[in-house]
mmCIF file of the N, C-alpha and C atoms, coordinates in Angstrom:
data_MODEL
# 
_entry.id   MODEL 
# 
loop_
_atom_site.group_PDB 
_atom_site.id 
_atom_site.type_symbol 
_atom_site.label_atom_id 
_atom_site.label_alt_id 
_atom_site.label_comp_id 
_atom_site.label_asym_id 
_atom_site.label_entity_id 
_atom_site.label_seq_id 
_atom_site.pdbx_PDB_ins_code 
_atom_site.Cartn_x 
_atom_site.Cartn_y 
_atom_site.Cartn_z 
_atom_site.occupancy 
_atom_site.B_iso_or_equiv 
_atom_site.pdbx_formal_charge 
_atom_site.auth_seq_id 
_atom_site.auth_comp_id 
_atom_site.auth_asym_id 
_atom_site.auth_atom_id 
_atom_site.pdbx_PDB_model_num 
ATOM 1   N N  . UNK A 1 1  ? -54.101 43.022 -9.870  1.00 0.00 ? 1  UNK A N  1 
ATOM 2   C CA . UNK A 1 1  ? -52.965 42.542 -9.103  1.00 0.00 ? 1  UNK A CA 1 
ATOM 3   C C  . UNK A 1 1  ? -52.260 41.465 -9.933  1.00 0.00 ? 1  UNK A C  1 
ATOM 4   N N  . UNK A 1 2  ? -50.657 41.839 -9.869  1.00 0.00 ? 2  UNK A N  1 
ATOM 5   C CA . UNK A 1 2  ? -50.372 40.220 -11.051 1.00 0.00 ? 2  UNK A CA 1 
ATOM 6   C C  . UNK A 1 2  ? -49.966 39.185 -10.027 1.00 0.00 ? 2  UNK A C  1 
ATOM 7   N N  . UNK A 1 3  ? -49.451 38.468 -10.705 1.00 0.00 ? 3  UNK A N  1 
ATOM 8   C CA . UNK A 1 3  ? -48.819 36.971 -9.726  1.00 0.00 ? 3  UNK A CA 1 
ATOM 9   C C  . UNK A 1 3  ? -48.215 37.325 -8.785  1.00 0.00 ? 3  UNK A C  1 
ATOM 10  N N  . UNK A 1 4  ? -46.695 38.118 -9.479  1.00 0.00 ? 4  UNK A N  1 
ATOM 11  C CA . UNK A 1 4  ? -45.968 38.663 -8.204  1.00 0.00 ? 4  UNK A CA 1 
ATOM 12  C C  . UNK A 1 4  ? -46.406 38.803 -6.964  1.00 0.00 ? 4  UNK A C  1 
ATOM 13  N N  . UNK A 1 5  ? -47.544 40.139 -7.392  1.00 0.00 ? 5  UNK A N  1 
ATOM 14  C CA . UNK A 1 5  ? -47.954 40.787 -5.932  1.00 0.00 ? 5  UNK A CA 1 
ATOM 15  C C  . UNK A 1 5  ? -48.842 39.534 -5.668  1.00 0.00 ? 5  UNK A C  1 
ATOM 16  N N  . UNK A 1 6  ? -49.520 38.523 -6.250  1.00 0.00 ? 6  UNK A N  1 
ATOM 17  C CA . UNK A 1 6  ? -50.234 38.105 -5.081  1.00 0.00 ? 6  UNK A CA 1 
ATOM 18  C C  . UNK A 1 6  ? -48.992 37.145 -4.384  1.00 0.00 ? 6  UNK A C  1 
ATOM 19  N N  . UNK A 1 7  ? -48.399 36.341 -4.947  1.00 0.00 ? 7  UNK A N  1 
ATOM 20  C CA . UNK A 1 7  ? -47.271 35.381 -4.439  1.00 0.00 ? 7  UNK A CA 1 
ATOM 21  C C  . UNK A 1 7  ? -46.066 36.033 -3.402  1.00 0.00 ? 7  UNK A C  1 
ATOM 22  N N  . UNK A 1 8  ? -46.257 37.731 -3.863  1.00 0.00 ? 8  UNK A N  1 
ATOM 23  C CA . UNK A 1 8  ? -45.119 38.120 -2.163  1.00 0.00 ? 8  UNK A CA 1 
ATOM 24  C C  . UNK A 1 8  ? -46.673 38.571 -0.927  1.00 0.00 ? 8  UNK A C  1 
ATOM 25  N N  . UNK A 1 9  ? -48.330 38.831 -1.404  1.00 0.00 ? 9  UNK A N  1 
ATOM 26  C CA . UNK A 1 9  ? -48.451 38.932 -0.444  1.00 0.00 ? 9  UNK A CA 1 
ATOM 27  C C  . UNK A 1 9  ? -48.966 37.306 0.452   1.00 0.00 ? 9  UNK A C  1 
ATOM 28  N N  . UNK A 1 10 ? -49.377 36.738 -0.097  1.00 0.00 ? 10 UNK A N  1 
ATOM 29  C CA . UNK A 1 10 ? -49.323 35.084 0.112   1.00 0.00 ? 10 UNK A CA 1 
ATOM 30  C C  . UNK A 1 10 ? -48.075 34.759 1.579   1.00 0.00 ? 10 UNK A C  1 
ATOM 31  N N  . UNK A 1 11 ? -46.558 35.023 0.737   1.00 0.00 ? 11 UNK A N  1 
ATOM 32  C CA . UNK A 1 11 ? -45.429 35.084 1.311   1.00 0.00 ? 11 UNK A CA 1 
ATOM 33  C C  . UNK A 1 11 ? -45.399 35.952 2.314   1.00 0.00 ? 11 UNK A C  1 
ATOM 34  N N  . UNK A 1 12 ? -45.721 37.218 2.404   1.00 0.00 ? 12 UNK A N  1 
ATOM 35  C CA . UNK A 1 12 ? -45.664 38.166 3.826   1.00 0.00 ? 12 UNK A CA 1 
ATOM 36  C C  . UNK A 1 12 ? -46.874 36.974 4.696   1.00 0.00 ? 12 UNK A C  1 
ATOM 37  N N  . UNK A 1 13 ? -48.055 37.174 4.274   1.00 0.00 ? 13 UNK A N  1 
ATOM 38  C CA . UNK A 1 13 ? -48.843 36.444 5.576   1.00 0.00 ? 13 UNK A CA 1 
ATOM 39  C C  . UNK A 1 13 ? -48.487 35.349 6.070   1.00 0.00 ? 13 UNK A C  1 
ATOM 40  N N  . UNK A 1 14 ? -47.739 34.249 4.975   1.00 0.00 ? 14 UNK A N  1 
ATOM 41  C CA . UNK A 1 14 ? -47.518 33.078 5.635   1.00 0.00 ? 14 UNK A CA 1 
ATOM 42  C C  . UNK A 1 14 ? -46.256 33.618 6.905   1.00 0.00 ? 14 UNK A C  1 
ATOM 43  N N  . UNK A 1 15 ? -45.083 34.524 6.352   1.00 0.00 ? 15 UNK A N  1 
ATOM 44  C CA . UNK A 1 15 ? -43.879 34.769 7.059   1.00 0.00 ? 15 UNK A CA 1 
ATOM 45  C C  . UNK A 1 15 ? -44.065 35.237 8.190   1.00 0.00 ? 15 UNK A C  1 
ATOM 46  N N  . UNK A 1 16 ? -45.774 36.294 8.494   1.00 0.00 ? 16 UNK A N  1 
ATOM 47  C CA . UNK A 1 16 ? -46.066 36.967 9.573   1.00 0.00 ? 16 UNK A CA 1 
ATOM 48  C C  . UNK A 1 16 ? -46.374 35.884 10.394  1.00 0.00 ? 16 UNK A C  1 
ATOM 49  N N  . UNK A 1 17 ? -47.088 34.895 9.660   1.00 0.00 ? 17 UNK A N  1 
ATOM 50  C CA . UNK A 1 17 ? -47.920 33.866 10.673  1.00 0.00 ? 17 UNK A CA 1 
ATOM 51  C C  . UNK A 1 17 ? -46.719 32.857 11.371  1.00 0.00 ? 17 UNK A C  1 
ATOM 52  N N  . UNK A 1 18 ? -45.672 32.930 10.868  1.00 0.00 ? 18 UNK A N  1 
ATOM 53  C CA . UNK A 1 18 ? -44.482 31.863 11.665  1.00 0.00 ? 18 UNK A CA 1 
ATOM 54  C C  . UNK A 1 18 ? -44.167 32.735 12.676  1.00 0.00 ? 18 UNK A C  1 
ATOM 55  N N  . UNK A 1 19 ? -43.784 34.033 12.630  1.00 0.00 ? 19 UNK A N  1 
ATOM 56  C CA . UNK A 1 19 ? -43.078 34.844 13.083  1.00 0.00 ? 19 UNK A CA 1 
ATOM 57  C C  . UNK A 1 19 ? -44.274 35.025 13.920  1.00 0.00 ? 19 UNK A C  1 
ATOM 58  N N  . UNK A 1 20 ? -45.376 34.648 14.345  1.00 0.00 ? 20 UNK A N  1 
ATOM 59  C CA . UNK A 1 20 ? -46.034 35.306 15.483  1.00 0.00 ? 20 UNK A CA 1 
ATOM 60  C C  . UNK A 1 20 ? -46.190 34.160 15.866  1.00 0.00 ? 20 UNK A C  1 
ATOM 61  N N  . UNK A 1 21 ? -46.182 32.942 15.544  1.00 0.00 ? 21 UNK A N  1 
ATOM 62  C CA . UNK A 1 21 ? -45.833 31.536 15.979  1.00 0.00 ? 21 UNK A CA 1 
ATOM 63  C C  . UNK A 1 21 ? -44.841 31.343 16.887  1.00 0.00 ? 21 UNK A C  1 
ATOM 64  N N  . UNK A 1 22 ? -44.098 31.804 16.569  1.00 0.00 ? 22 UNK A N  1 
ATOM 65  C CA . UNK A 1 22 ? -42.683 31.625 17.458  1.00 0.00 ? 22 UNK A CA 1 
ATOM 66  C C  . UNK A 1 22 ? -42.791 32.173 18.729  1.00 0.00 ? 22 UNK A C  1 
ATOM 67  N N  . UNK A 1 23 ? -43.154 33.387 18.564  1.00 0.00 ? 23 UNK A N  1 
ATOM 68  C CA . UNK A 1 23 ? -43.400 34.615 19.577  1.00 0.00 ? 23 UNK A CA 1 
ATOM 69  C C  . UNK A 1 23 ? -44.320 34.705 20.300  1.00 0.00 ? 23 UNK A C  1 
ATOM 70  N N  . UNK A 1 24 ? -44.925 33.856 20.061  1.00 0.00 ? 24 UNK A N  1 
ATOM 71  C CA . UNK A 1 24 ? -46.304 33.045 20.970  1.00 0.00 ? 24 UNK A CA 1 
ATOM 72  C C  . UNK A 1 24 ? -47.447 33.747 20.945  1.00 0.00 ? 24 UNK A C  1 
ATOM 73  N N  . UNK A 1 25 ? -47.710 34.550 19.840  1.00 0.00 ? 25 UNK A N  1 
ATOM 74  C CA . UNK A 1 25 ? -49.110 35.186 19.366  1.00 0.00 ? 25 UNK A CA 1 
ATOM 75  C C  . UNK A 1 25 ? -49.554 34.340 18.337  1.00 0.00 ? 25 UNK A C  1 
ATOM 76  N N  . UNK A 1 26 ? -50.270 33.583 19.253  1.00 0.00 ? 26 UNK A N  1 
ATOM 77  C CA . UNK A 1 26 ? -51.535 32.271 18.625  1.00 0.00 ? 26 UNK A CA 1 
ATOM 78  C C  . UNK A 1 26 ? -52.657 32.476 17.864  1.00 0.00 ? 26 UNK A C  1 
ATOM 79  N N  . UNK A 1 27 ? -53.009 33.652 18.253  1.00 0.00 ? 27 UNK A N  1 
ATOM 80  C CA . UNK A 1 27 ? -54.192 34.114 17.675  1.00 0.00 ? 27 UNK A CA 1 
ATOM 81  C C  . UNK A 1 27 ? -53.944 34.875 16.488  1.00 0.00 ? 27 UNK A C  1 
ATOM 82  N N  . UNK A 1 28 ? -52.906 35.471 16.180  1.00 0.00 ? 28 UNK A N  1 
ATOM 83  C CA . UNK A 1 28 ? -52.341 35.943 15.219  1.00 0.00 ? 28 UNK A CA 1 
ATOM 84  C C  . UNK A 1 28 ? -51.715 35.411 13.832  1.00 0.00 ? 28 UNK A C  1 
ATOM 85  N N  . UNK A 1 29 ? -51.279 34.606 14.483  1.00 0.00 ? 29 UNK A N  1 
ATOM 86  C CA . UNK A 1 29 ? -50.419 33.253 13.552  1.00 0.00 ? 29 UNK A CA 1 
ATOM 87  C C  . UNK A 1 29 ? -51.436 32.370 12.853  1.00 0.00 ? 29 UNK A C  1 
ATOM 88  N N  . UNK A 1 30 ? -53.213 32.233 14.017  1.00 0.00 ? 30 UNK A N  1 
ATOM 89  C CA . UNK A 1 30 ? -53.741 31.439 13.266  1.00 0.00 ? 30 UNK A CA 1 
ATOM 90  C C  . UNK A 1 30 ? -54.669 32.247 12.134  1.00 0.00 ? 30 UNK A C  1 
ATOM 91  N N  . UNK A 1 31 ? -54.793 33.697 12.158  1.00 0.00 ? 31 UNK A N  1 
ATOM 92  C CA . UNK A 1 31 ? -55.207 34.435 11.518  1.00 0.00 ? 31 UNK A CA 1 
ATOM 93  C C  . UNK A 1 31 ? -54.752 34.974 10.093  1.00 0.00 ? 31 UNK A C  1 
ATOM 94  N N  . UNK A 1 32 ? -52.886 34.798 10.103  1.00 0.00 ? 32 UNK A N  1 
ATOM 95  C CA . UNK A 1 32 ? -52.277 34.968 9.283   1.00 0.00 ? 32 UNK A CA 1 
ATOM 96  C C  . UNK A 1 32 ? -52.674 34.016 8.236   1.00 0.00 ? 32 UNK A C  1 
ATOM 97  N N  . UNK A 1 33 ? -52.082 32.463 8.905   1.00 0.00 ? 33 UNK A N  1 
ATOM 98  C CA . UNK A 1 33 ? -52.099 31.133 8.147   1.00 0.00 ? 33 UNK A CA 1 
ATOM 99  C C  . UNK A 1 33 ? -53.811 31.055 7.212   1.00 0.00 ? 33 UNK A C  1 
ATOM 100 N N  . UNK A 1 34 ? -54.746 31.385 8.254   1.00 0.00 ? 34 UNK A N  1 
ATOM 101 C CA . UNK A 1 34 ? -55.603 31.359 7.706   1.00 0.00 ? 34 UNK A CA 1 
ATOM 102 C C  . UNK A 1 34 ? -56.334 31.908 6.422   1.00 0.00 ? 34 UNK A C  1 
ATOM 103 N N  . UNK A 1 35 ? -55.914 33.640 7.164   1.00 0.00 ? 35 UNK A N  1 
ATOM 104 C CA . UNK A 1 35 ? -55.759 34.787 5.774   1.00 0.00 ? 35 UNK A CA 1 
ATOM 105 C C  . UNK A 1 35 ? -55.198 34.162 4.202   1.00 0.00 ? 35 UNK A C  1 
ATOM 106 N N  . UNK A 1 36 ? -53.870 33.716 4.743   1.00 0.00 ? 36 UNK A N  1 
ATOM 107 C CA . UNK A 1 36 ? -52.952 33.301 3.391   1.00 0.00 ? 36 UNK A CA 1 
ATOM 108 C C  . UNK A 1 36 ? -53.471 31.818 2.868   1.00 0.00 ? 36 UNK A C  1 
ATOM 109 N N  . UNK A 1 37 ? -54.369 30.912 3.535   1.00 0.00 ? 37 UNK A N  1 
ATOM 110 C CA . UNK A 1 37 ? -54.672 30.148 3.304   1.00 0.00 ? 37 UNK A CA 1 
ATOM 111 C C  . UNK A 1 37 ? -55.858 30.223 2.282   1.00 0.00 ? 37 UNK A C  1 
ATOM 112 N N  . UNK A 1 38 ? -56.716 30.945 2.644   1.00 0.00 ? 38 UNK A N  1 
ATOM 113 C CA . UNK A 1 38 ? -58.241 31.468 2.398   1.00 0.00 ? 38 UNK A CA 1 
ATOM 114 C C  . UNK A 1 38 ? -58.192 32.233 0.719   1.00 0.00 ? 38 UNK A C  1 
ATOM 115 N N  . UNK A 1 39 ? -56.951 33.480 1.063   1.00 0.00 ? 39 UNK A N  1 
ATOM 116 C CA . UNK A 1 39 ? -56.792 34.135 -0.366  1.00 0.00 ? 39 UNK A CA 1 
ATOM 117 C C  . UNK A 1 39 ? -56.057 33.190 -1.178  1.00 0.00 ? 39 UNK A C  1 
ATOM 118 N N  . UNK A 1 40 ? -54.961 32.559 -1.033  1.00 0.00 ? 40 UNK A N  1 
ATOM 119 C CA . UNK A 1 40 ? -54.505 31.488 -1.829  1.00 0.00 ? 40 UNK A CA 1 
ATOM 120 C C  . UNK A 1 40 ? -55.376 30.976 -2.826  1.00 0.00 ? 40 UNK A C  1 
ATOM 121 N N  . UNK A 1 41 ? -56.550 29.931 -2.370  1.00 0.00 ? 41 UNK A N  1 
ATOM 122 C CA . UNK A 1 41 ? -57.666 29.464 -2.722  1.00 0.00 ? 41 UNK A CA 1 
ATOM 123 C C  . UNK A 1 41 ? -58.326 30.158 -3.617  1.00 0.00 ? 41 UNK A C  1 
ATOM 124 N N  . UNK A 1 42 ? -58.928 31.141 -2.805  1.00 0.00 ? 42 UNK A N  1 
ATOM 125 C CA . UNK A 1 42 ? -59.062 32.525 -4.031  1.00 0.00 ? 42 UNK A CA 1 
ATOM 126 C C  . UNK A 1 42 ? -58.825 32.649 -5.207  1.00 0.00 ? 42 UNK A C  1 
ATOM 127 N N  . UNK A 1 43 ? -57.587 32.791 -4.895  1.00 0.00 ? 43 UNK A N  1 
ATOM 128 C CA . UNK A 1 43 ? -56.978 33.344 -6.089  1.00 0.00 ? 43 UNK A CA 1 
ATOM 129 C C  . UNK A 1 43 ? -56.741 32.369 -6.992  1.00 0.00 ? 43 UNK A C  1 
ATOM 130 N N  . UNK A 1 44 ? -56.346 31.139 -6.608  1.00 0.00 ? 44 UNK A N  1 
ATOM 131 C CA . UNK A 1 44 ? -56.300 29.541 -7.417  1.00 0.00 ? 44 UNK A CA 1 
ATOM 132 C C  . UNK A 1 44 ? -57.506 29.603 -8.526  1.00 0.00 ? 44 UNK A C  1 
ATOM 133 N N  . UNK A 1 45 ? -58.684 29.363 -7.392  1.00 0.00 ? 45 UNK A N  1 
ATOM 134 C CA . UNK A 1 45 ? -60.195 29.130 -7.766  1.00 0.00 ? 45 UNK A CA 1 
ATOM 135 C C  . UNK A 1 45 ? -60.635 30.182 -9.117  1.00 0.00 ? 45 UNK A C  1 
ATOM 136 N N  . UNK A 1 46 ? -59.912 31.120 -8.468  1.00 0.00 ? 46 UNK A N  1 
ATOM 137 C CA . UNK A 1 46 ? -60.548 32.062 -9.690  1.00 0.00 ? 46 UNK A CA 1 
ATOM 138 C C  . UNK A 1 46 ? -60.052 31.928 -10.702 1.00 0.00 ? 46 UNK A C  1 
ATOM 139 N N  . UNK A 1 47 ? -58.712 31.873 -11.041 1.00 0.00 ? 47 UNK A N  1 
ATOM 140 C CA . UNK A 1 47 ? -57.445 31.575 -11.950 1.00 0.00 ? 47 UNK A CA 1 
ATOM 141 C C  . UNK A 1 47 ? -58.067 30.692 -12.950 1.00 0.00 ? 47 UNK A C  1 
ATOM 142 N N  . UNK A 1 48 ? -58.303 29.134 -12.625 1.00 0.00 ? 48 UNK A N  1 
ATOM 143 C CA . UNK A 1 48 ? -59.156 28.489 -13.134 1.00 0.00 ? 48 UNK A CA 1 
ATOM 144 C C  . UNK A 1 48 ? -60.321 28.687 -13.747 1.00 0.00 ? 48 UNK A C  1 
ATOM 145 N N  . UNK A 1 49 ? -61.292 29.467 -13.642 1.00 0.00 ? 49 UNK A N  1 
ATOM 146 C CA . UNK A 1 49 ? -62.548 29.868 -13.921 1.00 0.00 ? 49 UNK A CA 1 
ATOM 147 C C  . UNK A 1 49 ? -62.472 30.795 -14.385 1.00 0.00 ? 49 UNK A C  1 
ATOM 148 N N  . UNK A 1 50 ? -61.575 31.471 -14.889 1.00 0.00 ? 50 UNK A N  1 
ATOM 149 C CA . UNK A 1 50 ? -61.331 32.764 -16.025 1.00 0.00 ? 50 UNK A CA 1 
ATOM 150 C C  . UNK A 1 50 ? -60.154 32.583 -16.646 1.00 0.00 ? 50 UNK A C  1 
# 
């Protein structure tokens, strides 16, 4: 996967997680944020270490 794809899918989860924020799917939004939060890290962490 290169940067791109990880930085638009980063960008879709964070965009899903507002957009279900708004719309008042809580559980969704905190799943998104989290998702995009979690792989972010990931992908940081690893970046570094290789």
């Amino acid at each position: 996967m290169t940067n791109i794809q990880r930085d638009i899918l980063i960008g879709l989860l964070f965009v899903v997680g507002i957009l279900g924020f708004i719309s008042g799917e809580f559980i969704l939004s905190t799943i998104m944020f989290g998702t995009a939060a979690l792989f972010s890290n990931v992908v940081l962490s690893y970046s570094l270490h290789h």
